[in-house]
Structures are given as structure tokens and as C-alpha cells.
Backbone as XML, in Angstrom:
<?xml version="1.0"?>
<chain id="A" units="angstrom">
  <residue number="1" name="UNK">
    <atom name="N" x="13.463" y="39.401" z="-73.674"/>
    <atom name="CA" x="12.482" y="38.338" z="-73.810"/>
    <atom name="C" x="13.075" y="37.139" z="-74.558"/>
  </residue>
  <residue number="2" name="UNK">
    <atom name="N" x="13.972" y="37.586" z="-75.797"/>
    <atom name="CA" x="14.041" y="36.166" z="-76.920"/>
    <atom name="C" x="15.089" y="35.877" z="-75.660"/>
  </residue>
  <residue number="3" name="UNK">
    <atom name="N" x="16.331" y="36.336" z="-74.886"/>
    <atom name="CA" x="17.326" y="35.651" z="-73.720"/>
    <atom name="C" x="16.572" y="34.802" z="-73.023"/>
  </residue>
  <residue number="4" name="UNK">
    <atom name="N" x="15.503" y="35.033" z="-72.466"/>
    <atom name="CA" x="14.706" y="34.634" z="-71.308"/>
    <atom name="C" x="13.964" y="33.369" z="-72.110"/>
  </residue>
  <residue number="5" name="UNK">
    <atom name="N" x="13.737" y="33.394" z="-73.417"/>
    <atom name="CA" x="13.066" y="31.776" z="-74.580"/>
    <atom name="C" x="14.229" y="31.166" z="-74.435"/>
  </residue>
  <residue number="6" name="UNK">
    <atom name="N" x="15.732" y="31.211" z="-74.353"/>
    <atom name="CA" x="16.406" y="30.717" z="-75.160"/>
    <atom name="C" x="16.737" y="29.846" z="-73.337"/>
  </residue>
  <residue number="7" name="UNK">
    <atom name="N" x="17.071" y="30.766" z="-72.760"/>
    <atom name="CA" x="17.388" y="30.402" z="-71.115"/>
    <atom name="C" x="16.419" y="28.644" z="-70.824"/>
  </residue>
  <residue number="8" name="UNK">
    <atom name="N" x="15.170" y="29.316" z="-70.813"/>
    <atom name="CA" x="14.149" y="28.469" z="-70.416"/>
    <atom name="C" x="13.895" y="27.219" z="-71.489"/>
  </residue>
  <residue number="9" name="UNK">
    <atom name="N" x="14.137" y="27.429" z="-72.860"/>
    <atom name="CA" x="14.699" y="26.222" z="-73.316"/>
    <atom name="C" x="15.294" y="25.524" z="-73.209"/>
  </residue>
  <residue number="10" name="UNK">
    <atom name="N" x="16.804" y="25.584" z="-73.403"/>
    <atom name="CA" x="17.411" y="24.931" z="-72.672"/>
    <atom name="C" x="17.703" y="24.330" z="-71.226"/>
  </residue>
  <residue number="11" name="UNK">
    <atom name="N" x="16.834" y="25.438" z="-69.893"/>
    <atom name="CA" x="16.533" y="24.090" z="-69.221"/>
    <atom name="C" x="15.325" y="23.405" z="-69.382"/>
  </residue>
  <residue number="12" name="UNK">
    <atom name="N" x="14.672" y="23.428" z="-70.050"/>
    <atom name="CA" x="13.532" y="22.594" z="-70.713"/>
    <atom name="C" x="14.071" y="21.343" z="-71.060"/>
  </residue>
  <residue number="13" name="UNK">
    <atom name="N" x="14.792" y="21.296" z="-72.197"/>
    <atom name="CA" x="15.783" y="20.602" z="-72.819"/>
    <atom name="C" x="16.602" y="19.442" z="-71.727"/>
  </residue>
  <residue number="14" name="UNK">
    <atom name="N" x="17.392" y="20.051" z="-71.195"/>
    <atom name="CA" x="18.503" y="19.184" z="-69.888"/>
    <atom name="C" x="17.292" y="18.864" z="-69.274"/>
  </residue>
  <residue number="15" name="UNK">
    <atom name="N" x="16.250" y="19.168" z="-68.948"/>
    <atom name="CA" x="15.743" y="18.372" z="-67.384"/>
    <atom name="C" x="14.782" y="16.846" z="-68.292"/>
  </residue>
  <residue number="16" name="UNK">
    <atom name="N" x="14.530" y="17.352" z="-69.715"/>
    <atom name="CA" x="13.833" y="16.451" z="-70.551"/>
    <atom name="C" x="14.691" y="15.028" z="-71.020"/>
  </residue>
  <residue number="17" name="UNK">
    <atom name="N" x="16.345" y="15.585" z="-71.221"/>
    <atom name="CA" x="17.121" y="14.487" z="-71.817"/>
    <atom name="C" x="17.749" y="13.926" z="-70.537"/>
  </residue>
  <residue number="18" name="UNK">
    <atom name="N" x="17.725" y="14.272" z="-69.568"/>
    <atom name="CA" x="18.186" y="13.605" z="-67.623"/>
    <atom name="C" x="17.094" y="12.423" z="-67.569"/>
  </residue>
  <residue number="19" name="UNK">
    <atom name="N" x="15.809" y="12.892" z="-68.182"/>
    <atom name="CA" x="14.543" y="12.250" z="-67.741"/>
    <atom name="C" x="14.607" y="10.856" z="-68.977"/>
  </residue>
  <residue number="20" name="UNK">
    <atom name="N" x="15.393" y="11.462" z="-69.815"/>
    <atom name="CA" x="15.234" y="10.119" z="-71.210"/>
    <atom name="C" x="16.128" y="9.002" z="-70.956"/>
  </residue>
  <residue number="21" name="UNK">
    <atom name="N" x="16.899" y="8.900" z="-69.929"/>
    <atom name="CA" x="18.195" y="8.314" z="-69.525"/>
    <atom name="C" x="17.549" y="7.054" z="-68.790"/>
  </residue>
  <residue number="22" name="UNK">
    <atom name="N" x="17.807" y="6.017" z="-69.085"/>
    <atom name="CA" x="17.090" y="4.827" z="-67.746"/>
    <atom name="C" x="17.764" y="4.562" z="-67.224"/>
  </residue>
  <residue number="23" name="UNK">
    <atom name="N" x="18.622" y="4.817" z="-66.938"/>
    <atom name="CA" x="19.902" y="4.831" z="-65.847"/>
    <atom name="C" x="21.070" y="5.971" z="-65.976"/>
  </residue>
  <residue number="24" name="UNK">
    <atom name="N" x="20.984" y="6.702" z="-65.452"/>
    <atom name="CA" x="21.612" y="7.969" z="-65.394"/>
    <atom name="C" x="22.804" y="7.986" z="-64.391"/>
  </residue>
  <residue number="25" name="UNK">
    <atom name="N" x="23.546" y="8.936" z="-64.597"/>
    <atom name="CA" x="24.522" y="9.311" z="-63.783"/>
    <atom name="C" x="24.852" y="8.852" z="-62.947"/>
  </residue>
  <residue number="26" name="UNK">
    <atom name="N" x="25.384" y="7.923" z="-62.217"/>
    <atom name="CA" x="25.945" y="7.362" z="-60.550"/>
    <atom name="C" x="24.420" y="6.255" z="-60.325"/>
  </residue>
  <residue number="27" name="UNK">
    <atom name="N" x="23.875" y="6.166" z="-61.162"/>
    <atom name="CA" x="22.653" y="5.284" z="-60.636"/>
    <atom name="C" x="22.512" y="4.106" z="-61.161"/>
  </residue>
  <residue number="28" name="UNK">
    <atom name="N" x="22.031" y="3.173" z="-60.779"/>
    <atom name="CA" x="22.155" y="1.393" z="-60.850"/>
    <atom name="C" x="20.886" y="0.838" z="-61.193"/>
  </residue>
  <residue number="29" name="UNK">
    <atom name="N" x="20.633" y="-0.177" z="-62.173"/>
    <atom name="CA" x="19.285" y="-0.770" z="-62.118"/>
    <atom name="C" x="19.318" y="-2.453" z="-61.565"/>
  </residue>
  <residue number="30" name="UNK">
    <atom name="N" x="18.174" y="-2.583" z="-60.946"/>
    <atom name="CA" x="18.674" y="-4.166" z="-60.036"/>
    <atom name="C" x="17.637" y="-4.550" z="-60.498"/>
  </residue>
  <residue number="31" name="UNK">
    <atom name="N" x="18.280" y="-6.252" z="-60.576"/>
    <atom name="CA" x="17.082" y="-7.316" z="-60.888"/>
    <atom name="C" x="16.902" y="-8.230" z="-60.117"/>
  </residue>
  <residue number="32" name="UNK">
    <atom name="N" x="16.330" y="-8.378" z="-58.555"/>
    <atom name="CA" x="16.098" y="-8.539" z="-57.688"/>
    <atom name="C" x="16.075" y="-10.338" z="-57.723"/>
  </residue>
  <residue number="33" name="UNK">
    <atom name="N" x="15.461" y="-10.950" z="-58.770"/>
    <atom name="CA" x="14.499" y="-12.372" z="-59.356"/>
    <atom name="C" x="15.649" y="-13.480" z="-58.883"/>
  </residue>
  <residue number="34" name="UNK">
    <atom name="N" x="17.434" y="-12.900" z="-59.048"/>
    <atom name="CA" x="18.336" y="-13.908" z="-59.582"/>
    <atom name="C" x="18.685" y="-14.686" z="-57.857"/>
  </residue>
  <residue number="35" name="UNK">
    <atom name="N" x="18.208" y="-16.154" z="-57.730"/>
    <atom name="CA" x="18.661" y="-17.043" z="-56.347"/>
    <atom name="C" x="20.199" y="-16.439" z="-56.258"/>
  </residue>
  <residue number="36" name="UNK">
    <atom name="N" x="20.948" y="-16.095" z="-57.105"/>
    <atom name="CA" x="22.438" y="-15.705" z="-56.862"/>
    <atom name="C" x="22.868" y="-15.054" z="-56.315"/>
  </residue>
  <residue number="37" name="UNK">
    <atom name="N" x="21.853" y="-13.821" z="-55.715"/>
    <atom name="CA" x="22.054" y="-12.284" z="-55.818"/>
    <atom name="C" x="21.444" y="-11.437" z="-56.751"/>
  </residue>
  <residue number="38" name="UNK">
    <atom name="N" x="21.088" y="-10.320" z="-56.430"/>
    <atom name="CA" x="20.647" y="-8.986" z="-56.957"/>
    <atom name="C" x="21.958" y="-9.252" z="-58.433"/>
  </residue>
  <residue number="39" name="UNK">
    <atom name="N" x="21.084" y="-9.021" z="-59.482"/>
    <atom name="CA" x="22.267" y="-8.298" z="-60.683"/>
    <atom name="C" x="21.829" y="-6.711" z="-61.045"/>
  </residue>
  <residue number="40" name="UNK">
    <atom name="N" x="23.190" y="-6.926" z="-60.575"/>
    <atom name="CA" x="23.294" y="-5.276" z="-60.489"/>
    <atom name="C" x="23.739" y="-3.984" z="-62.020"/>
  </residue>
  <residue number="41" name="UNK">
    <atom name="N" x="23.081" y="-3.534" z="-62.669"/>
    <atom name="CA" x="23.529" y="-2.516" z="-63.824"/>
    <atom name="C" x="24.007" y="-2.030" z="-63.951"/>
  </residue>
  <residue number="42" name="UNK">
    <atom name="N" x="25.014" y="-1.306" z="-64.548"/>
    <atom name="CA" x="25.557" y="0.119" z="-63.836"/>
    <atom name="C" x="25.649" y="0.818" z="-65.431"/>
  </residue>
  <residue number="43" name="UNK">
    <atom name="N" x="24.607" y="1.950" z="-65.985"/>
    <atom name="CA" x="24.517" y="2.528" z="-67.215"/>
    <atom name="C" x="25.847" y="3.284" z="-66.759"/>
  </residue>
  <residue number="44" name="UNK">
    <atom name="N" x="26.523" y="4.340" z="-66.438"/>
    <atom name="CA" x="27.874" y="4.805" z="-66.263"/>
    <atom name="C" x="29.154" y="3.709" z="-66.668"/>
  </residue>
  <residue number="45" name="UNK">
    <atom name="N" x="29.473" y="2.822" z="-65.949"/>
    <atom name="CA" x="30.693" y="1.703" z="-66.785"/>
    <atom name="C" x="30.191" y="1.136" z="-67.859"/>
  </residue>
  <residue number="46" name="UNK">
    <atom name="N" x="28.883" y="1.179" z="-68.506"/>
    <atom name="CA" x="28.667" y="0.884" z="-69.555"/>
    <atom name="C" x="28.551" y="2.419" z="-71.048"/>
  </residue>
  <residue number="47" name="UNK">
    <atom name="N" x="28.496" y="3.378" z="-70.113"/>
    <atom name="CA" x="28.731" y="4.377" z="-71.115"/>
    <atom name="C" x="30.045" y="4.889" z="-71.080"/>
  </residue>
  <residue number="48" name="UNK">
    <atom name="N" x="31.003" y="4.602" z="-69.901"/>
    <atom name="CA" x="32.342" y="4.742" z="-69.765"/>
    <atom name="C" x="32.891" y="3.712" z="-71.014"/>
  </residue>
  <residue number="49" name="UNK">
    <atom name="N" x="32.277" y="2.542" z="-71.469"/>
    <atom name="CA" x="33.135" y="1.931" z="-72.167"/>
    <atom name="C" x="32.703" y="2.092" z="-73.504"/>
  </residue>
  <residue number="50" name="UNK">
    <atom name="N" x="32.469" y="3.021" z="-73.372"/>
    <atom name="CA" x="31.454" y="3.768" z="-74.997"/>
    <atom name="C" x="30.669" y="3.268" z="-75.374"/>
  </residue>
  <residue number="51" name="UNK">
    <atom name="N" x="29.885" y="2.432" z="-75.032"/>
    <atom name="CA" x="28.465" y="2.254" z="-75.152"/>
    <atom name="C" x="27.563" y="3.364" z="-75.068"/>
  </residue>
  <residue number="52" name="UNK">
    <atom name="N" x="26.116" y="3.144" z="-76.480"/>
    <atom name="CA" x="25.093" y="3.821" z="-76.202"/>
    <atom name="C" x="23.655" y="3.048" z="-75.861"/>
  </residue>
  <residue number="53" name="UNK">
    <atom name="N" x="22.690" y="3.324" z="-75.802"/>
    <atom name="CA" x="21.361" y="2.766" z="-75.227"/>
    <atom name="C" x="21.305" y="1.802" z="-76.383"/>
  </residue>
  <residue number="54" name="UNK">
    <atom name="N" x="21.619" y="2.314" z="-77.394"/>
    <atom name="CA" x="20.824" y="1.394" z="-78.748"/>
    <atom name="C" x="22.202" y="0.820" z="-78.719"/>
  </residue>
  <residue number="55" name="UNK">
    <atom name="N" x="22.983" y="0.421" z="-78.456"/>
    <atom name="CA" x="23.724" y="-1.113" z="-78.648"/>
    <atom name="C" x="23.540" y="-2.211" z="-78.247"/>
  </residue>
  <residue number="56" name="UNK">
    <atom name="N" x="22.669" y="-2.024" z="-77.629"/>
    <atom name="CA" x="21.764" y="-2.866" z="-76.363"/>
    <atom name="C" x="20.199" y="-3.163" z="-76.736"/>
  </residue>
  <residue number="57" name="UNK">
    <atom name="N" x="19.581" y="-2.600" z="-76.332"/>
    <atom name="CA" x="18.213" y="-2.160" z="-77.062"/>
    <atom name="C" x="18.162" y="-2.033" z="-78.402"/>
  </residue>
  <residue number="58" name="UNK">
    <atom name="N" x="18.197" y="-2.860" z="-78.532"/>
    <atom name="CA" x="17.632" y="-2.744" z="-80.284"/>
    <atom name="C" x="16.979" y="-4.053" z="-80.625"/>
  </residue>
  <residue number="59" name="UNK">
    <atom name="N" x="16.578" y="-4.737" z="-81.970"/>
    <atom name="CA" x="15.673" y="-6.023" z="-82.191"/>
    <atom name="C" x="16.664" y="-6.950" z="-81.881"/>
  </residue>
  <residue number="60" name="UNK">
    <atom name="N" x="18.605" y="-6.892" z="-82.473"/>
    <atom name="CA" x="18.955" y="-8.494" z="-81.998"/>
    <atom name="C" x="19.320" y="-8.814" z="-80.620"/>
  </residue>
  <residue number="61" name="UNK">
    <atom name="N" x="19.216" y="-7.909" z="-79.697"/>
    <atom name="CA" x="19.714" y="-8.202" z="-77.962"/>
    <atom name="C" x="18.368" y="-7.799" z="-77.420"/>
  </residue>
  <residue number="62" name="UNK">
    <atom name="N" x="18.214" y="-6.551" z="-76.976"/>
    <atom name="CA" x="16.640" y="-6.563" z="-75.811"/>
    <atom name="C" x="15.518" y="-5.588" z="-76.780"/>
  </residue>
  <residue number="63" name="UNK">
    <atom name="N" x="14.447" y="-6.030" z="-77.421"/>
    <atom name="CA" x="13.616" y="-5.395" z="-78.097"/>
    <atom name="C" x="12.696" y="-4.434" z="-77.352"/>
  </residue>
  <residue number="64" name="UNK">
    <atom name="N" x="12.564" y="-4.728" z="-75.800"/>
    <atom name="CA" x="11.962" y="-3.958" z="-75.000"/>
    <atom name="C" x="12.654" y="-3.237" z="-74.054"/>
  </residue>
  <residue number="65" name="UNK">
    <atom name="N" x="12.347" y="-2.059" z="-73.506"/>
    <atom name="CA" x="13.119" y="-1.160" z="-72.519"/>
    <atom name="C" x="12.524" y="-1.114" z="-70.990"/>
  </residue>
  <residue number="66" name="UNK">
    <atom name="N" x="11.422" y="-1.745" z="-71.117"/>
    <atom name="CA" x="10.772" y="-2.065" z="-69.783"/>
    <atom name="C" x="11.484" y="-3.305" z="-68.651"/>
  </residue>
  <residue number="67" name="UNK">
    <atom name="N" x="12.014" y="-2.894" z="-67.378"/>
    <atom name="CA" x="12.600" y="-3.978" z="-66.490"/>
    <atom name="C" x="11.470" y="-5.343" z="-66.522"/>
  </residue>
  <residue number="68" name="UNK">
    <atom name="N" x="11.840" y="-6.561" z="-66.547"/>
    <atom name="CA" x="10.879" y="-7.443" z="-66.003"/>
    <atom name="C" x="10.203" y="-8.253" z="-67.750"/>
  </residue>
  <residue number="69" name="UNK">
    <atom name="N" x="10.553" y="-7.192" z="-68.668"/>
    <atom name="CA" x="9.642" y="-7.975" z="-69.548"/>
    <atom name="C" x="10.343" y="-8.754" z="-70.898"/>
  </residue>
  <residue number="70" name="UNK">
    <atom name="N" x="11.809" y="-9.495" z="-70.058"/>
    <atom name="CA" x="12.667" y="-10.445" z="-70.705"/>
    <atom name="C" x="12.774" y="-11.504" z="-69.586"/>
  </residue>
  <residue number="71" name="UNK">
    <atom name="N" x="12.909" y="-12.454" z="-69.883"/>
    <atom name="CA" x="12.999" y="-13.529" z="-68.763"/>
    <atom name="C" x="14.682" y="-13.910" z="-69.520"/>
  </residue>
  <residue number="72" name="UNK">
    <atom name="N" x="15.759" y="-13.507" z="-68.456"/>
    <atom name="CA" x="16.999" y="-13.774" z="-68.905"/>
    <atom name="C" x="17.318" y="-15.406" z="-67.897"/>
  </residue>
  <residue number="73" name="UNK">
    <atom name="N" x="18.052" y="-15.866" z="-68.622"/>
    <atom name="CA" x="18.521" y="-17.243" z="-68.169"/>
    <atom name="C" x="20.322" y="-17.164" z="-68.311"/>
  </residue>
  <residue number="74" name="UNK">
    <atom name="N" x="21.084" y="-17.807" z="-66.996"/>
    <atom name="CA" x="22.378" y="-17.967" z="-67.494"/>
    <atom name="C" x="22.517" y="-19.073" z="-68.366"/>
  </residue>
  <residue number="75" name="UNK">
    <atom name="N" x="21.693" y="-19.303" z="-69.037"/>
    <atom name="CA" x="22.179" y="-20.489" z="-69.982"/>
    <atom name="C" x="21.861" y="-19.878" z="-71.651"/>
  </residue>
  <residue number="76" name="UNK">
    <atom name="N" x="20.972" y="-18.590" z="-71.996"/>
    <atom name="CA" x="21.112" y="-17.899" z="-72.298"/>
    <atom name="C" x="22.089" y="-16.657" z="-72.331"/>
  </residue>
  <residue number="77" name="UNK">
    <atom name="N" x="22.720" y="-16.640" z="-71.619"/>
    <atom name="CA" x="23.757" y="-15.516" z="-71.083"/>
    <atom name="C" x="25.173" y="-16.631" z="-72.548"/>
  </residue>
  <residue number="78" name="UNK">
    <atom name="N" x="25.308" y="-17.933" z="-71.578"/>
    <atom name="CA" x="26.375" y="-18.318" z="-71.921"/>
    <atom name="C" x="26.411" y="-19.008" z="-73.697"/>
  </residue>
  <residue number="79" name="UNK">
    <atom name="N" x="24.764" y="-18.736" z="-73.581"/>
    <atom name="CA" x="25.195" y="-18.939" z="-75.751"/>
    <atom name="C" x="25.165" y="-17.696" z="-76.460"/>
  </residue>
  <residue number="80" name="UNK">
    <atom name="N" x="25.377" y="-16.723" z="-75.430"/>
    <atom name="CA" x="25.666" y="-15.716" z="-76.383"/>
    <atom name="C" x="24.555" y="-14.912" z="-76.660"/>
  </residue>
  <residue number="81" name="UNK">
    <atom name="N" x="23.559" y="-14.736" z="-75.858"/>
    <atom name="CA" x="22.225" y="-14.347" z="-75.749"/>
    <atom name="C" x="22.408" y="-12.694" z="-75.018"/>
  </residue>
  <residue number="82" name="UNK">
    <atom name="N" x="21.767" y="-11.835" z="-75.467"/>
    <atom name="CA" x="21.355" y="-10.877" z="-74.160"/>
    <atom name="C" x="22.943" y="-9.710" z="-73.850"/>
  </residue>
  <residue number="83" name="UNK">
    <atom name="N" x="23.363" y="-10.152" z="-72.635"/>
    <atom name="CA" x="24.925" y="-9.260" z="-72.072"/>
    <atom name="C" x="25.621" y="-10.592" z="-72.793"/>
  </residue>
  <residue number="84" name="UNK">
    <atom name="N" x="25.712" y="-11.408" z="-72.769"/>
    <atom name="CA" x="26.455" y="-12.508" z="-73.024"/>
    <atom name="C" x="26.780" y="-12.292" z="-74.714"/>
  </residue>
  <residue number="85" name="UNK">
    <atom name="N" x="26.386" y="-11.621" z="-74.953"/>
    <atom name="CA" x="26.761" y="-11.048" z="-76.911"/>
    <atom name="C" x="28.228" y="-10.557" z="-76.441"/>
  </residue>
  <residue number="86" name="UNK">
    <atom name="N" x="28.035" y="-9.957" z="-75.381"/>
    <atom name="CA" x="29.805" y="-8.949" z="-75.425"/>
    <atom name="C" x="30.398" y="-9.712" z="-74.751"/>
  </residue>
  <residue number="87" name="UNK">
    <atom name="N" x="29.507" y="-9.952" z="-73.404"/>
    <atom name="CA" x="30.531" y="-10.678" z="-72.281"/>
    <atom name="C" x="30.662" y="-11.653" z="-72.988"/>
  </residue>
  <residue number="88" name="UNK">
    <atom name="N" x="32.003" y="-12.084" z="-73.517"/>
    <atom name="CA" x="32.224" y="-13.546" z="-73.915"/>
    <atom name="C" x="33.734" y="-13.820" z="-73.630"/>
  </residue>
  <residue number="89" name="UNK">
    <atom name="N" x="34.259" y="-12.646" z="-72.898"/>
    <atom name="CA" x="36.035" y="-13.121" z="-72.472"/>
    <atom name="C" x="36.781" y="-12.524" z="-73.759"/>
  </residue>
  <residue number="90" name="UNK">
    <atom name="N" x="36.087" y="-11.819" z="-75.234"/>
    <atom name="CA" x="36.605" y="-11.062" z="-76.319"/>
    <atom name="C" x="36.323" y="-9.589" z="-75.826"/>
  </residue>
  <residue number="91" name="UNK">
    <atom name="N" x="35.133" y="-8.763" z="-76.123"/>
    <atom name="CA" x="34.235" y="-7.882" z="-76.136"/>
    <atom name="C" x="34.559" y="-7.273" z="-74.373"/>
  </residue>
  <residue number="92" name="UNK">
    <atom name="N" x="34.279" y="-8.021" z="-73.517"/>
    <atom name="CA" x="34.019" y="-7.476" z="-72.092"/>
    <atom name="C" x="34.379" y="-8.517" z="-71.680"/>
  </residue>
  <residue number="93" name="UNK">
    <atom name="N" x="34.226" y="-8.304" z="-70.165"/>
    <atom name="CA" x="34.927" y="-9.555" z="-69.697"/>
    <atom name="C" x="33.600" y="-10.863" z="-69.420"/>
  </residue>
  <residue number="94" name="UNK">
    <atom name="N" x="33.830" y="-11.831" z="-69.836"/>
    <atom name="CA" x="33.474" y="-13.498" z="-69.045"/>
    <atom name="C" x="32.795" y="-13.296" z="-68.501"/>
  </residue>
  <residue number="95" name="UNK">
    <atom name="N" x="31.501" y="-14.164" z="-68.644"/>
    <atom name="CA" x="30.490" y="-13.972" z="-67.331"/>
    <atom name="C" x="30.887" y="-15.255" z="-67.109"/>
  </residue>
  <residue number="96" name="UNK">
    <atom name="N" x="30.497" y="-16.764" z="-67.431"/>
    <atom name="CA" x="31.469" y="-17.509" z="-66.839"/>
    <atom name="C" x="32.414" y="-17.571" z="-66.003"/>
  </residue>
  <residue number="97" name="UNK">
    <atom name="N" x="32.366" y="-17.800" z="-64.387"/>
    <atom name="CA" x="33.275" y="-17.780" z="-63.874"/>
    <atom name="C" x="33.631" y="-16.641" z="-62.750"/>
  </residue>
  <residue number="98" name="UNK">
    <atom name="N" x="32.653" y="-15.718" z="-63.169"/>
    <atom name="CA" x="32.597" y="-14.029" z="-63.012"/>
    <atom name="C" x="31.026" y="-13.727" z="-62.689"/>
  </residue>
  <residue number="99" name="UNK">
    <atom name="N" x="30.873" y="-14.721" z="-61.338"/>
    <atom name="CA" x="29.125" y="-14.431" z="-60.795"/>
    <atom name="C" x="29.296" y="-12.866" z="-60.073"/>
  </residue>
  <residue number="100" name="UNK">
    <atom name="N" x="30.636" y="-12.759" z="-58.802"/>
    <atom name="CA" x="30.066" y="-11.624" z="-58.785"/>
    <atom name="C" x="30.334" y="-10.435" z="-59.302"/>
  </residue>
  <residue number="101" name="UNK">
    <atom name="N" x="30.586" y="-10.210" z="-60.531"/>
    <atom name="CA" x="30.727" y="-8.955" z="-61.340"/>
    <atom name="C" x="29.268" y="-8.415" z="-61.241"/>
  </residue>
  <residue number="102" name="UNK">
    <atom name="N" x="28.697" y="-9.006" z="-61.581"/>
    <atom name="CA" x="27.060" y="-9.030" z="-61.690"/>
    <atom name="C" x="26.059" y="-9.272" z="-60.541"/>
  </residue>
  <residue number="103" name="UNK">
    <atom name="N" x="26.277" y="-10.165" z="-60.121"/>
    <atom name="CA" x="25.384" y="-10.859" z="-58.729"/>
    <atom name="C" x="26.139" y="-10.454" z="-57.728"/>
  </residue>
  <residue number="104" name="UNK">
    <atom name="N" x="25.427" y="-9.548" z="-56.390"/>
    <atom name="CA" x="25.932" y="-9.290" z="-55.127"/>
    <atom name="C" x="24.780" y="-9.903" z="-54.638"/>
  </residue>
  <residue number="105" name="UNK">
    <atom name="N" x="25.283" y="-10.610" z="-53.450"/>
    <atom name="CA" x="24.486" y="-11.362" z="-52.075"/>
    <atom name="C" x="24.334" y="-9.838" z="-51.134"/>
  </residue>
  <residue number="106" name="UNK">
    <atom name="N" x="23.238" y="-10.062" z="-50.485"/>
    <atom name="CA" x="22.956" y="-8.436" z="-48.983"/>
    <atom name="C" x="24.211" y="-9.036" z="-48.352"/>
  </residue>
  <residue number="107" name="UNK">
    <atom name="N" x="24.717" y="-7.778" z="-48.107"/>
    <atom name="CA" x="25.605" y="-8.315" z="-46.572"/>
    <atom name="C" x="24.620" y="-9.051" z="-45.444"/>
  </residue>
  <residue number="108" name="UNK">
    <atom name="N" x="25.557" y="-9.996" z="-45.016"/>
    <atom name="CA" x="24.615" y="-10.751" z="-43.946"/>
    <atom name="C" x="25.699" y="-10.410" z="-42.662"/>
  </residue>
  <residue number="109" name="UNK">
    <atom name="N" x="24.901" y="-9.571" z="-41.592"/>
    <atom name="CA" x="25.906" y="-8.983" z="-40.982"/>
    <atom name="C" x="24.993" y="-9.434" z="-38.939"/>
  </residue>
</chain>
């Protein structure tokens, strides 16, 4: 019985902390709004470069975790606002210069 608590905890556990992830494993978040192209997320190259959620999320970059409820501007981006804290050509690379790192157009085929 206590094998069979300990079993079922832990997948209790993994299917609870998969679910705490807002972008998980191989998966992308898009912000559809930008005339440039879709900007595209990718939580994986951002936890590949050792980043965690709260380096990001926290009060001096995004105070909210909900999509939609920051109105980002590239003119904000480029004073250093938002992604533009790292991306500055020190930290990560340049957004300046570097639309499509971020912005993909649909294939127009």
C-alpha cells in the first residue's frame, strides 16, 4: 500500500509540475498582433540558456503571466524594456537588426 502512495504521488507530482510550465518542452508561444509577423517564443532556448520563469516574470520585466495583458512596443524593446533587458547585443543577441529571430511571416506559397 505505502509503494502504491508513493508510486501515485509522484505521478501526481510530474503531471502537476508539466501542467505549471507555460511553455513546456518542444512547445512555442505566439503573439499573433505583430504587422511583422507572428513573434514566436520558444521556453526550451530560453531554458537551454539557463534561464528560469522568474527572470522574466517578475515586477522589473513582465509583472503578469497572462498572454495579451502587456502591450509590447519595438520602441520599448529597443530602450531596454521587456526581452530588450537582455537582448541588447551584451546578454543575448540584438533585436535591432534581428526581425526575424523573433518575427516569422506564413509561408506564402
Amino acid at each position: 500500500m505505502k509503494k502504491q502512495l508513493t508510486v501515485i504521488s509522484f505521478i501526481l507530482v510530474s503531471m502537476a509540475s508539466g501542467n505549471a510550465l507555460a511553455v513546456g518542452p518542444g512547445k512555442t508561444l505566439e503573439f499573433k498582433e505583430s504587422p511583422m509577423g507572428t513573434v514566436v517564443f520558444e521556453g526550451s532556448a530560453h531554458k537551454n540558456a539557463g534561464l528560469t520563469c522568474s527572470d522574466c516574470h517578475n515586477p522589473e520585466m513582465f509583472t503578469k503571466m497572462k498572454q495579451g495583458t502587456v502591450k509590447i512596443t519595438m520602441n520599448d524593446l529597443y530602450a531596454g524594456k521587456y526581452c530588450g533587458r537582455c537582448h541588447d547585443g551584451n546578454k543575448a543577441f540584438l533585436i535591432k537588426g534581428n526581425c526575424t529571430r523573433c518575427h516569422h511571416k506564413p509561408d506564402s506559397k
